[in-house]
Backbone as numpy.savetxt, mean C-alpha at the origin, in Angstrom:
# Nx Ny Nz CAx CAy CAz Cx Cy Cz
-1.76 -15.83 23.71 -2.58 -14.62 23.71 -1.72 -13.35 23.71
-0.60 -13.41 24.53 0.39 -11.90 24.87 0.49 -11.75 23.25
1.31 -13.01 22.84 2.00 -12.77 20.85 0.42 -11.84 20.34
-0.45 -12.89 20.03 -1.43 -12.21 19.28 -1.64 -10.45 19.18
-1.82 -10.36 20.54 -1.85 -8.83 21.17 -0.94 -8.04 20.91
0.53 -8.57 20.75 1.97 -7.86 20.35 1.84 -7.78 19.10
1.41 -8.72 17.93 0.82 -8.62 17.06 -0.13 -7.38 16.53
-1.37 -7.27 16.96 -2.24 -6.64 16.53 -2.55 -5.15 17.27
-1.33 -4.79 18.01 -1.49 -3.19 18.47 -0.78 -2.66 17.70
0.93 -3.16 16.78 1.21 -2.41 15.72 0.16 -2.38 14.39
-0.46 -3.71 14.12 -0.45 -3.52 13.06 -2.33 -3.13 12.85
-2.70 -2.64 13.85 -4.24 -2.83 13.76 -4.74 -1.70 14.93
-4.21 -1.87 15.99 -4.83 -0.89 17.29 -4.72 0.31 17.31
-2.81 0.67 16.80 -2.43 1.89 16.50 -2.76 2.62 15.45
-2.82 1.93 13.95 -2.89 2.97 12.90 -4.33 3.22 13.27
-5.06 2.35 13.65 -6.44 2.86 13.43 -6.72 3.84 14.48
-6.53 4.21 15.78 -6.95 4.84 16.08 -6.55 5.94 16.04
-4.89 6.16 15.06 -4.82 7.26 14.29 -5.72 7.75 13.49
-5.75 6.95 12.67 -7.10 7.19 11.54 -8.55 7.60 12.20
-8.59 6.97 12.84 -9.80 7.75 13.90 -9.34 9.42 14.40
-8.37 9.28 14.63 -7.84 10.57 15.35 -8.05 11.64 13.87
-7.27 11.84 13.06 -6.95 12.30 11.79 -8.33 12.47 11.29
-9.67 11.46 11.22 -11.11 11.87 10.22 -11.31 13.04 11.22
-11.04 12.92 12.61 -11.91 13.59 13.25 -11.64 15.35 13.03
-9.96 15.06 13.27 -9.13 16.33 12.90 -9.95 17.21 11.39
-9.59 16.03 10.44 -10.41 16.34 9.33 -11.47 17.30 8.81
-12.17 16.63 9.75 -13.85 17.38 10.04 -13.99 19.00 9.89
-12.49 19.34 10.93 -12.27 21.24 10.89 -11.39 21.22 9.79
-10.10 21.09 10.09 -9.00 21.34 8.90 -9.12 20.20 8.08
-9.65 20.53 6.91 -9.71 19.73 5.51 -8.28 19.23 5.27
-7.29 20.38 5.72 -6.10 20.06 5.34 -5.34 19.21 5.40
-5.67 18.63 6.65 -5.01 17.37 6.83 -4.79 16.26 6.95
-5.80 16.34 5.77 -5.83 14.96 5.50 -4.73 14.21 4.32
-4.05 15.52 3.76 -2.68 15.50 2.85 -2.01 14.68 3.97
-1.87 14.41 5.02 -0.77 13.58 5.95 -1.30 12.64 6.24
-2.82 11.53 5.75 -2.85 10.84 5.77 -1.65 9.51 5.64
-0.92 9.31 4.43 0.67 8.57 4.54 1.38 8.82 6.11
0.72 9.82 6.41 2.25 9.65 7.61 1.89 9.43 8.92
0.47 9.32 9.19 0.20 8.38 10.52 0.08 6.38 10.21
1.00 6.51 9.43 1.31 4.88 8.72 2.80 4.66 9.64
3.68 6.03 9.71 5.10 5.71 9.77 5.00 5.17 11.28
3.91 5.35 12.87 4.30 5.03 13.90 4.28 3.50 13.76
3.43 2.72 12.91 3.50 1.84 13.17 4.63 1.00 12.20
5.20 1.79 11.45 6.44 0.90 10.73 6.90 0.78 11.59
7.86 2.20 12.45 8.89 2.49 13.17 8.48 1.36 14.40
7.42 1.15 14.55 7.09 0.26 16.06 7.71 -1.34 15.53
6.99 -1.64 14.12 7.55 -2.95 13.84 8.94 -3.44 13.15
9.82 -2.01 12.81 11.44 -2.47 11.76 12.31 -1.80 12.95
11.30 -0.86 13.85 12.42 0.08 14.44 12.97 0.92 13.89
13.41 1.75 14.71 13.57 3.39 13.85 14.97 3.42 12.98
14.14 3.27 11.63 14.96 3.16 10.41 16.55 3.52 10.16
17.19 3.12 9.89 19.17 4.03 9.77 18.69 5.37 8.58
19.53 6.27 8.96 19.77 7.44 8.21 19.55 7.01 6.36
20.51 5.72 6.61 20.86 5.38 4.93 20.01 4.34 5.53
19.31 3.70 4.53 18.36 2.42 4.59 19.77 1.06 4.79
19.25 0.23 5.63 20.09 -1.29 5.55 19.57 -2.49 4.44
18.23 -1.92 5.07 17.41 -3.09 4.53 16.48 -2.86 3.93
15.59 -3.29 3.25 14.34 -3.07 2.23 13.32 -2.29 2.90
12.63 -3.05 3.62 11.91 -2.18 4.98 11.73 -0.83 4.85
13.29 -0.75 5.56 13.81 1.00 5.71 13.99 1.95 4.67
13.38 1.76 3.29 13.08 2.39 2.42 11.75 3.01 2.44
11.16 2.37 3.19 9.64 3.01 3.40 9.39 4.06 3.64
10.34 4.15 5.32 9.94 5.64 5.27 10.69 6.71 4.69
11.23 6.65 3.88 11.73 7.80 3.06 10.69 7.93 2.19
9.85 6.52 1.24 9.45 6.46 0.61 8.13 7.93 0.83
7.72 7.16 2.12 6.24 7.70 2.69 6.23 9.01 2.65
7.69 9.57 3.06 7.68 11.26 3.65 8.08 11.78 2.40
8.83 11.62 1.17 8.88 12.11 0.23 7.68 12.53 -0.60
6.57 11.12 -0.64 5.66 10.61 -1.82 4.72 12.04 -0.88
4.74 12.35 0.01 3.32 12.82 0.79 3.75 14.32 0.31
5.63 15.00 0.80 5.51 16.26 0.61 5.09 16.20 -1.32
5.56 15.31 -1.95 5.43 15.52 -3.65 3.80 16.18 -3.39
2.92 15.26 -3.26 1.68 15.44 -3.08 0.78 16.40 -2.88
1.69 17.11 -1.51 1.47 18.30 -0.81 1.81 20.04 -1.80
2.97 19.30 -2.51 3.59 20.77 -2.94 3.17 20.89 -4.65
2.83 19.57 -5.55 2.24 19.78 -6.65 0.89 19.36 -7.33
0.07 19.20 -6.28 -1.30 19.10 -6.16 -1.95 19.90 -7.35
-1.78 21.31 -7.41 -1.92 21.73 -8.67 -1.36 21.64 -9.53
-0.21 20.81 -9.95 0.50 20.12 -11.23 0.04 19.14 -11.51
-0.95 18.69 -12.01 -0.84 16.81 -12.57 0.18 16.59 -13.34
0.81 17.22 -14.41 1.96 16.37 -14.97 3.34 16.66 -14.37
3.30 17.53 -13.35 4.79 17.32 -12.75 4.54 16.12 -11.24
3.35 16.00 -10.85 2.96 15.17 -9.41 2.98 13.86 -10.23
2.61 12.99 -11.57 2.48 11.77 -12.03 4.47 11.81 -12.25
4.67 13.08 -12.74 5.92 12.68 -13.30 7.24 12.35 -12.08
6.88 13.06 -10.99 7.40 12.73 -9.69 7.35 11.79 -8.75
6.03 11.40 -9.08 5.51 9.91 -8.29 6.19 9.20 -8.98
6.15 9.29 -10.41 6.59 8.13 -10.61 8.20 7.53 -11.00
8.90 8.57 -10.49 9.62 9.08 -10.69 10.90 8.16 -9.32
9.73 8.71 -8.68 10.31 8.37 -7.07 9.91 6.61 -6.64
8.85 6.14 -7.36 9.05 5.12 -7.21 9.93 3.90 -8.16
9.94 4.57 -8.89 11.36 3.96 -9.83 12.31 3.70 -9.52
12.61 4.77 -8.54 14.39 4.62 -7.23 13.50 3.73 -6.69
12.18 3.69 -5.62 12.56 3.00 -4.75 12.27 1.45 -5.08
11.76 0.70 -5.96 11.67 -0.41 -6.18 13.16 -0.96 -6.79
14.06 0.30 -7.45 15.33 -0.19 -7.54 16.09 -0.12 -6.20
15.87 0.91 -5.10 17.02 0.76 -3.95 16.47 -0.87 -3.33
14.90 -1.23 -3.53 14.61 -2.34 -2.86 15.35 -3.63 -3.31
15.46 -3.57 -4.59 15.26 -4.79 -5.52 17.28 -5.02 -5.70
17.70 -3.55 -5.14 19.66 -3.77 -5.48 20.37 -4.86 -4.86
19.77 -5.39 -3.46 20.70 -6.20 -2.76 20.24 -7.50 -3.46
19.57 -7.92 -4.49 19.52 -9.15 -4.89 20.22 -8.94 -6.15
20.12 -7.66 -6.98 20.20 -7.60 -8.47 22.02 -7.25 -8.43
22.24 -6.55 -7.49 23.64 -6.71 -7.53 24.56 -7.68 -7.59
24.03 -8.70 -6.87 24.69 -9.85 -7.41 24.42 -10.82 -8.04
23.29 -10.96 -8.75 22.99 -11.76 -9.81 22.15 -11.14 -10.54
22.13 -10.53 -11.56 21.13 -9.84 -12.77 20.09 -11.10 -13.22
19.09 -10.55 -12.72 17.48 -11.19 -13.11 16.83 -10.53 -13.97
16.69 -10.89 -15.50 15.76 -10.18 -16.31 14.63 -10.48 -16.29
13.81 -11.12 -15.49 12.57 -11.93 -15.20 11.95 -10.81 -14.28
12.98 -10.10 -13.02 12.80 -9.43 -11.70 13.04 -8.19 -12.88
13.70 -7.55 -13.02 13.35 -6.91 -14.26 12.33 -6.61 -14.80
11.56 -7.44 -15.56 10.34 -7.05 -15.86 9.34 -7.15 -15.31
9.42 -7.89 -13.97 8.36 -7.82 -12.61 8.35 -6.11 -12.30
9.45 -5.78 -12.72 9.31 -4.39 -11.63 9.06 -3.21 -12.90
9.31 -3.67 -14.12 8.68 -2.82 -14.98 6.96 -2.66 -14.78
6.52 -4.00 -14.80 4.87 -4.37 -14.67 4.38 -3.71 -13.51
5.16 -3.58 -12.54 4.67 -2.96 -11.35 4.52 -1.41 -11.09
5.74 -0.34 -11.99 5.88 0.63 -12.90 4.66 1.38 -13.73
4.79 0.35 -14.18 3.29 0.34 -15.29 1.94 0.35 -14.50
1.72 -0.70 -13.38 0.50 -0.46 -13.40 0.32 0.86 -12.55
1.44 1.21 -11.75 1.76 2.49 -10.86 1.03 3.68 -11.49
1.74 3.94 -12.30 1.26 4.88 -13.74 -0.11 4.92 -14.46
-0.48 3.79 -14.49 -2.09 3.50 -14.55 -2.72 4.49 -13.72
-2.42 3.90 -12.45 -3.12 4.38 -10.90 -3.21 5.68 -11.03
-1.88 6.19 -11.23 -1.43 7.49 -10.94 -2.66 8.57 -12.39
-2.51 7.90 -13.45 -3.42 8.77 -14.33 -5.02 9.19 -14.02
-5.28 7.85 -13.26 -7.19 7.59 -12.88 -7.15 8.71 -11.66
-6.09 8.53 -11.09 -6.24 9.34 -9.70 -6.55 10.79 -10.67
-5.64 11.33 -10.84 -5.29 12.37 -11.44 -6.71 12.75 -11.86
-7.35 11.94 -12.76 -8.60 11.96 -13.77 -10.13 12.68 -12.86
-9.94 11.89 -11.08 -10.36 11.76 -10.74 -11.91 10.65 -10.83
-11.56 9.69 -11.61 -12.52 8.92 -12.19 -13.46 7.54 -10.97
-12.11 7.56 -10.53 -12.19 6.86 -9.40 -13.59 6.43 -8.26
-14.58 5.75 -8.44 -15.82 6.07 -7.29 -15.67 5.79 -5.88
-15.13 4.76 -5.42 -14.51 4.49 -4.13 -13.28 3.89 -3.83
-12.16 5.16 -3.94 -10.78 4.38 -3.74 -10.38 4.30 -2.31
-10.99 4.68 -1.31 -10.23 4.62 -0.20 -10.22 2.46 -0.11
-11.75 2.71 -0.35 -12.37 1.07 0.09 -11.82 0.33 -1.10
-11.64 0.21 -1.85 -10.54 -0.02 -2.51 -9.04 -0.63 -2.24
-8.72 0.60 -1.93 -7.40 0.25 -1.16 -7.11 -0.30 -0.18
-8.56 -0.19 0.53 -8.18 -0.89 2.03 -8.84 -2.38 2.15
-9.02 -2.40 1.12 -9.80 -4.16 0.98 -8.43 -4.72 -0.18
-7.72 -4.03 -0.53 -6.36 -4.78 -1.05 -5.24 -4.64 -0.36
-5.31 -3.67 0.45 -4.09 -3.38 1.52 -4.19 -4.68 2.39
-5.68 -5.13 2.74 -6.02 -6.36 3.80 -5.90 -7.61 3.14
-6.38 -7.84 1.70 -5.87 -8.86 1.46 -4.35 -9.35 1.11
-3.23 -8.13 0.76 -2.37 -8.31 0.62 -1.49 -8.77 1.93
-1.92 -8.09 3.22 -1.18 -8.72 4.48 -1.59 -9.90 4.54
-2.77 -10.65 4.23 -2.95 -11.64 4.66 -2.17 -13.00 3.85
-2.46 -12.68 2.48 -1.12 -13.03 1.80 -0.08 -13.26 1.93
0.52 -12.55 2.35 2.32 -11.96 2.86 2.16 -13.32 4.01
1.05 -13.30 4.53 1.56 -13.55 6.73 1.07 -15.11 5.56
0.25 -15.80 5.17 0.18 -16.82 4.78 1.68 -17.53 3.57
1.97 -16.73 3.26 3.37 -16.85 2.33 4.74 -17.07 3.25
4.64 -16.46 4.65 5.38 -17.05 6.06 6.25 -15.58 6.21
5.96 -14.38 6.28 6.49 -13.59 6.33 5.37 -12.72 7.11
5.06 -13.07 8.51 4.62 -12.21 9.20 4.83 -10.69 9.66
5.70 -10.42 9.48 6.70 -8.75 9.48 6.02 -7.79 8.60
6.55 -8.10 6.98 5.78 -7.42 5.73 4.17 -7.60 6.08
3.41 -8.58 6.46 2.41 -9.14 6.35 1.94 -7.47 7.48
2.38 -7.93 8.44 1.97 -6.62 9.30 1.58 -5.24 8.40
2.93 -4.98 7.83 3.30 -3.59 7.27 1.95 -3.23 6.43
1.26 -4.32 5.76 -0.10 -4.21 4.76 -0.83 -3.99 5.74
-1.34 -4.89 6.65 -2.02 -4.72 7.17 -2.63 -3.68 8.39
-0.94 -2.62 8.43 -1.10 -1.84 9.41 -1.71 -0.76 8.24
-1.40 -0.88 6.81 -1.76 -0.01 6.30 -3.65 0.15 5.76
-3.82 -1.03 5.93 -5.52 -1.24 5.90 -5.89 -0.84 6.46
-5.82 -0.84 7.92 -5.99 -0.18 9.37 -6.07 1.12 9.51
-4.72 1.81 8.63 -5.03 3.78 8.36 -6.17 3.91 7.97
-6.27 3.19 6.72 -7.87 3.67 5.85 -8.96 3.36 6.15
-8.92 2.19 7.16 -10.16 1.94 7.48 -11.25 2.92 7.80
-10.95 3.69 8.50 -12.17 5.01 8.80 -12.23 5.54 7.72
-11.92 5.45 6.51 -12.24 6.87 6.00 -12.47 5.51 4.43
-12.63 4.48 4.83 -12.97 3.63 4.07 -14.79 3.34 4.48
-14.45 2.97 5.90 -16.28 2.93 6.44 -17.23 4.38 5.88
-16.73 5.58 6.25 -16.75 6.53 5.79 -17.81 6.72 4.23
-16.74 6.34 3.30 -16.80 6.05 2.02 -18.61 5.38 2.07
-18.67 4.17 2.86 -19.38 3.08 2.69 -20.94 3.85 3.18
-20.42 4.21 4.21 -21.58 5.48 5.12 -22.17 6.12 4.06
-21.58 7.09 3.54 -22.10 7.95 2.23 -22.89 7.55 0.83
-22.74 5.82 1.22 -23.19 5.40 0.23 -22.44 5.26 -1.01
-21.14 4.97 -0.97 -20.47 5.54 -1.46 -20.60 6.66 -2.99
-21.07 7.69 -2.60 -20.93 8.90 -3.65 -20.48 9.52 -4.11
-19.40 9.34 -2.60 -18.61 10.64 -2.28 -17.53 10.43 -1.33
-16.32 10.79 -1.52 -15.02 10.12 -0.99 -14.67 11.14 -0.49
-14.45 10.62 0.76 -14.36 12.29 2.03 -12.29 12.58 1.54
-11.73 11.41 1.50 -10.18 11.82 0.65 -10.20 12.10 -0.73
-10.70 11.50 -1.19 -10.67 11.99 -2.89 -9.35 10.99 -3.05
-9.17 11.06 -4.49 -8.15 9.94 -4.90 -6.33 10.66 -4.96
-6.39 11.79 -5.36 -4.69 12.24 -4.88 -4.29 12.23 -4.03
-4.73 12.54 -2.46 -4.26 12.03 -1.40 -3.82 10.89 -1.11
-4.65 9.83 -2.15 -4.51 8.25 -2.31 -2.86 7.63 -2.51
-2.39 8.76 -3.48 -0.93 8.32 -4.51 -0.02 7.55 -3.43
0.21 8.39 -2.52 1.23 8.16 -1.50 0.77 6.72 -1.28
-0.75 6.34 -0.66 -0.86 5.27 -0.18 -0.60 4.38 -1.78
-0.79 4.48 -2.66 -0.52 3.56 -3.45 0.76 3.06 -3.29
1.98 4.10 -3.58 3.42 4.00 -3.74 3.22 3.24 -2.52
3.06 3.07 -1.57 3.18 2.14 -0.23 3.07 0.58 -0.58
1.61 0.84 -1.13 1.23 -0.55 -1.34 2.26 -1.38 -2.26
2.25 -0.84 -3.28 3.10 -1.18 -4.68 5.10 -1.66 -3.72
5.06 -0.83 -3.20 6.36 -1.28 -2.91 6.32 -2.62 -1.44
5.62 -2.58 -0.65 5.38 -3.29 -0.04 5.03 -5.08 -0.73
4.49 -4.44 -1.67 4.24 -5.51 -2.70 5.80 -6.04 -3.24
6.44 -5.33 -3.44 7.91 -5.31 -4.18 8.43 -6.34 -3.21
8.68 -5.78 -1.75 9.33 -6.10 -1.13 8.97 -7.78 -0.87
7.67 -8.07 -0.87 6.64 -9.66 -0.47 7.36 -10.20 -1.61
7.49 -9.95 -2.79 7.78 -10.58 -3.98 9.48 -11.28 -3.73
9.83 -10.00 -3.46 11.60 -10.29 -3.93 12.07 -11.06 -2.44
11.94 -10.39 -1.18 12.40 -11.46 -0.39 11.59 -12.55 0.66
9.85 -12.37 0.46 9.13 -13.16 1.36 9.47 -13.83 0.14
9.50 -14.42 -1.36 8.95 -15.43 -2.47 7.98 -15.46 -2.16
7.12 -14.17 -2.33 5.54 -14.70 -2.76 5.13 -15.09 -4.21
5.00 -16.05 -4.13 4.90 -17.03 -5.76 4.53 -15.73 -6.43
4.36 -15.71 -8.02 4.28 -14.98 -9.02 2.40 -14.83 -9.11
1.66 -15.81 -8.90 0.38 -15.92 -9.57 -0.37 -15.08 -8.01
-0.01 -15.13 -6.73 -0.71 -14.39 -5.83 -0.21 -12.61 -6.08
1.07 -12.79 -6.14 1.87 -11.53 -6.54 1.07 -10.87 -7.80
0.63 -11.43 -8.92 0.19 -10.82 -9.98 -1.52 -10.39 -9.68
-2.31 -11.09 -8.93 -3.19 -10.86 -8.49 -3.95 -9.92 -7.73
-2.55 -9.60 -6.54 -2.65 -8.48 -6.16 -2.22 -6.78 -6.16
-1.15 -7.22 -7.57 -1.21 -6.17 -8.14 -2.72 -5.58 -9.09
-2.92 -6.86 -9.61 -4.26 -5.80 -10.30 -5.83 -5.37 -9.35
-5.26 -6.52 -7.94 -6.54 -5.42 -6.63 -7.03 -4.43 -6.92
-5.92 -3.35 -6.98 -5.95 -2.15 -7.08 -6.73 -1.28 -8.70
-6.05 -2.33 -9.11 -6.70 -1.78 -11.07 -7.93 -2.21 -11.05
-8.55 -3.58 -10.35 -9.86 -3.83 -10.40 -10.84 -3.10 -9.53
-10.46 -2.21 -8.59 -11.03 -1.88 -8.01 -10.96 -0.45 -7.74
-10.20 0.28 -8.67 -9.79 1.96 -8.81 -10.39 2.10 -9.82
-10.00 1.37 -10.95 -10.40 1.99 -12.21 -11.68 1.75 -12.66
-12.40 0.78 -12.74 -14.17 0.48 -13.14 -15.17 1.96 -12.68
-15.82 2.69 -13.62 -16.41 3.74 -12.80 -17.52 3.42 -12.46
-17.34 2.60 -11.23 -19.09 2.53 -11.02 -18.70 2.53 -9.51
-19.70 2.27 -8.42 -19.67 2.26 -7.30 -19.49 0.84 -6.39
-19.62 0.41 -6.98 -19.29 -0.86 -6.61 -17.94 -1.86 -7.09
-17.37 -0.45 -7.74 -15.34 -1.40 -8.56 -15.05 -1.52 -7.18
-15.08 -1.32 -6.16 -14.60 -2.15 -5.09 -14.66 -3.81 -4.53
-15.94 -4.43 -5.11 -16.07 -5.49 -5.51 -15.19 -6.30 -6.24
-14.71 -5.78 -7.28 -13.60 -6.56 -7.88 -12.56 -6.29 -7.73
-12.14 -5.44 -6.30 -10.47 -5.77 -5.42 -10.63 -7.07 -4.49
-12.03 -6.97 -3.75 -12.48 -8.03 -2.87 -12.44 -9.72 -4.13
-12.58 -9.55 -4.85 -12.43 -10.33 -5.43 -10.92 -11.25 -6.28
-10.35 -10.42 -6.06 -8.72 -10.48 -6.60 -8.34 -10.58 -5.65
-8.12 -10.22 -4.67 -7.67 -10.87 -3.23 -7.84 -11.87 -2.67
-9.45 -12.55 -2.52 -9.73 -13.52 -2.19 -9.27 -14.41 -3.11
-9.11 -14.47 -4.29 -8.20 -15.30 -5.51 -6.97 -15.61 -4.89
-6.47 -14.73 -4.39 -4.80 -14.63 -4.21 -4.73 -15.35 -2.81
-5.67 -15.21 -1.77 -5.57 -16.09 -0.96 -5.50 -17.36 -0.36
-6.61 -17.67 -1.58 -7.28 -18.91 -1.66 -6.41 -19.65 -2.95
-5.33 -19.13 -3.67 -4.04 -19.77 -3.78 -2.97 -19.96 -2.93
-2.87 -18.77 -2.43 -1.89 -19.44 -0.85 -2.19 -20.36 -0.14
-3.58 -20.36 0.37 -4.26 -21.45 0.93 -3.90 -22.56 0.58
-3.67 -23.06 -1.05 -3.35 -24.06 -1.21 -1.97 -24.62 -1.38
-1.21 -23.57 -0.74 0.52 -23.96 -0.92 0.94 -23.48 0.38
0.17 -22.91 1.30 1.06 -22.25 2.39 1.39 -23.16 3.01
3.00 -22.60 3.86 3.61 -23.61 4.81 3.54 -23.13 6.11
3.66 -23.48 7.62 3.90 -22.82 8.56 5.33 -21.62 8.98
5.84 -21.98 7.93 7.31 -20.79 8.35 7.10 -19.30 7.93
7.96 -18.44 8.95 7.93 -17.47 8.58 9.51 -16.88 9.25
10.35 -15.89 8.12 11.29 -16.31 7.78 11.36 -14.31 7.64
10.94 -13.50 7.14 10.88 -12.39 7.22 10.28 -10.87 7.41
């Protein structure tokens, strides 16, 4: 019972009752909900520990990732083609600073074009956001943010598995939110979203290259997000819930008890 509990206050107790904290903030200052990404970082820092200056490890790319992707966000909000060209810009380094300690010593053109595909669908994301086309991305994201931890922790990498799942946990309020409204009307709107994407997407990076999350759950839950951002109707959230549960219910049938990172 103690584990479980040590468990589920980083990755579930804390962000959320940030996120609780933050809608409420919300309510007066609209503004700040641009820092949505960064009531994510207490609970990294709680589960990798407070990151080195220079990153060691994959992990510790995050939060550079987080605090960069949020000020981009913050400062060219009225640019769409310099904010897509920066996002994507910035996640290009970071799926390469993630992906160097393997590619440095053995060149994978396979990992290569995993991380082009992942690039690509980034860029997707990043245009719909932009478009604002989007009908419910918070719920969206937070029904692929959840199936992706569960993934990860079933693939034997309880750590990363957290990191998704602490990030489901941010959105959750402002995902119920979404659901409250019927969804009509998205109290974040989808550019605030970017940051949380670049999260997801690299978090994803990271499950791939050193949990080995097989290729066919990995590909699945990259398009969560495409099935369930891009459809304009109110209910494309349905088909993230649906790509996830795919991806699970393939782990299901290969998972082992270890967990290893």
């Amino acid at each position: 019972m103690e584990a479980l509990i040590q468990m589920i206050l980083p990755s579930v107790v804390l962000p959320l009752l940030l996120s609780v904290l933050l809608w409420w903030i919300s309510r007066y200052y609209s503004v700040a909900l641009w820092a949505l990404p960064l009531i994510w970082l207490p609970s990294l820092i709680w589960l990798i520990g407070w990151p080195s200056l220079v990153p060691a490890e994959a992990n510790e790319w995050l939060m550079w990732l987080v605090i960069i992707a949020t000020l981009i966000n913050f400062m060219y909000k009225s640019k769409p083609r310099v904010l897509l060209a920066s996002h994507t810009f910035l996640l290009l380094l970071a799926v390469i600073a993630i992906a160097w300690p393997v590619m440095k010593y053995q060149f994978d053109m396979t990992l290569v074009i995993e991380l082009l595909v992942v690039i690509t669908v980034a860029i997707v994301l990043y245009l719909f956001s932009v478009s604002n086309l989007i009908t419910t991305p918070t719920l969206s994201m937070a029904i692929s943010s959840a199936g992706m931890g569960i993934v990860i922790a079933l693939g034997g990498s309880l750590l990363v598995g957290q990191l998704a799942a602490s990030l489901a946990s941010v959105l959750a309020v402002f995902a119920i939110s979404e659901v409250i409204r019927k969804r009509q009307q998205s109290s974040l709107g989808t550019l605030k979203l970017i940051p949380v994407m670049q999260i997801y997407l690299a978090i994803l990076v990271i499950a791939r290259i050193f949990a080995e999350i097989p290729a066919g759950p990995s590909a699945l839950l990259l398009v969560a997000p495409l099935a369930g951002l891009i459809p304009a109707t109110r209910y494309a959230s349905a088909f993230s819930a649906v790509s996830v549960t795919a991806a699970i219910s393939w782990l299901l049938l290969t998972a082992d008890s270890s967990s290893y990172y």
